[in-house]
N, C-alpha and C positions, 0 to 999 in steps of 0.2 A: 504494500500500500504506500502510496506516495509521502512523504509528509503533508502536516495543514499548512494552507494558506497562512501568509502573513495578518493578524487581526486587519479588520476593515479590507481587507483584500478579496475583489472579487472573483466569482468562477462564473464560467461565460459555457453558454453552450458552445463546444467542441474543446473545450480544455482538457487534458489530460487527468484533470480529476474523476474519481469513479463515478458513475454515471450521471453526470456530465451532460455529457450530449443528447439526454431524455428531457432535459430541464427545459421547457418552455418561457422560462422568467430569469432575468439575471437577479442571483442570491448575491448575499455580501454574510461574513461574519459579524455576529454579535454579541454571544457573551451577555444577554441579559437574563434577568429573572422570571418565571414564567409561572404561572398556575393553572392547574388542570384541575376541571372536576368532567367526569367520566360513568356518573350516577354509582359510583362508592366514596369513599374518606377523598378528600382533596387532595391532591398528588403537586407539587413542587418539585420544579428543575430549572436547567438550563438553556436558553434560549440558544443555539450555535450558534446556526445561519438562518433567513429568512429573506421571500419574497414574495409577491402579491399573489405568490401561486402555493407559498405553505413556506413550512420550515423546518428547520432538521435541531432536535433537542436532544437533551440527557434529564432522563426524568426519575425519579425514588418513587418506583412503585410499578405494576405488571399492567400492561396494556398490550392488549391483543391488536394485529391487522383486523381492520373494519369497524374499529371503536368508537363511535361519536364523542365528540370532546369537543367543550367549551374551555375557553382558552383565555389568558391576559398573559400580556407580555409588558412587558414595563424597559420601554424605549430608553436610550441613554440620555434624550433631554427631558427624561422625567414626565414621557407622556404612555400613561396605560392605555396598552389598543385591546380591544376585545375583539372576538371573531371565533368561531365555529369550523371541527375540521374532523377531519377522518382518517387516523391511523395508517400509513398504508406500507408503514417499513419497519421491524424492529429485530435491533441486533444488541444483542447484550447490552440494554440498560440505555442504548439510543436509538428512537422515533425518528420516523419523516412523517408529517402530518400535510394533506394537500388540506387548504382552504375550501370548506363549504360555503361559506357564508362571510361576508367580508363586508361588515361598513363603511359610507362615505369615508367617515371620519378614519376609520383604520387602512382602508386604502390610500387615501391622502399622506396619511404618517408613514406608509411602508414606504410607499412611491417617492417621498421626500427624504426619508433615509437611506435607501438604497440609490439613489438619484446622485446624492451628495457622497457615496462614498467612492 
């Protein structure tokens, strides 16, 4: 496996990063804090990467592919975005979640963070 990116460094579809060239959206890394509820106890992780098409975390707790999850992410200028997503990856303690459900307001904030990095 390759090493990670540099923080805030993006991965672009056809990068040499592992799957990569599936991504429909340019991710950037970020390293925030995240909360999940999944209709059991509230589950907290790590925000990696993210973009207007989902995000890839490290979460404390068992989540199956196909899971519905309500989500917060808490941006680095201190703005929490909420949005709705579906499980669709898990490898030892880290998720890829694609966006369900995406707000103005959380679409605005992805698209300006990721924009700017």
């Amino acid at each position: 496996m390759p090493p990670l990116p540099a923080f805030g460094q993006t991965v672009e579809t056809g990068a040499t990063w592992p799957d990569a060239e599936r991504r429909a959206h340019r991710r950037v890394l970020l390293g925030a804090s995240l909360k999940v509820e999944s209709g059991g106890p509230l589950l907290v992780g790590t925000c990696r990467n993210i973009s207007v098409g989902g995000l890839a975390a490290s979460i404390e707790g068992p989540l199956a592919v196909g899971a519905k999850l309500s989500l917060v992410v808490e941006l680095p200028e201190g703005l929490a975005i909420e949005m709705s997503g579906e499980v669709v990856r898990v490898d030892r303690g880290d998720v890829g979640v694609r966006f369900v459900a995406l707000g103005q307001r959380a679409l605005f904030a992805i698209l300006s963070y990721v924009g700017n990095r």
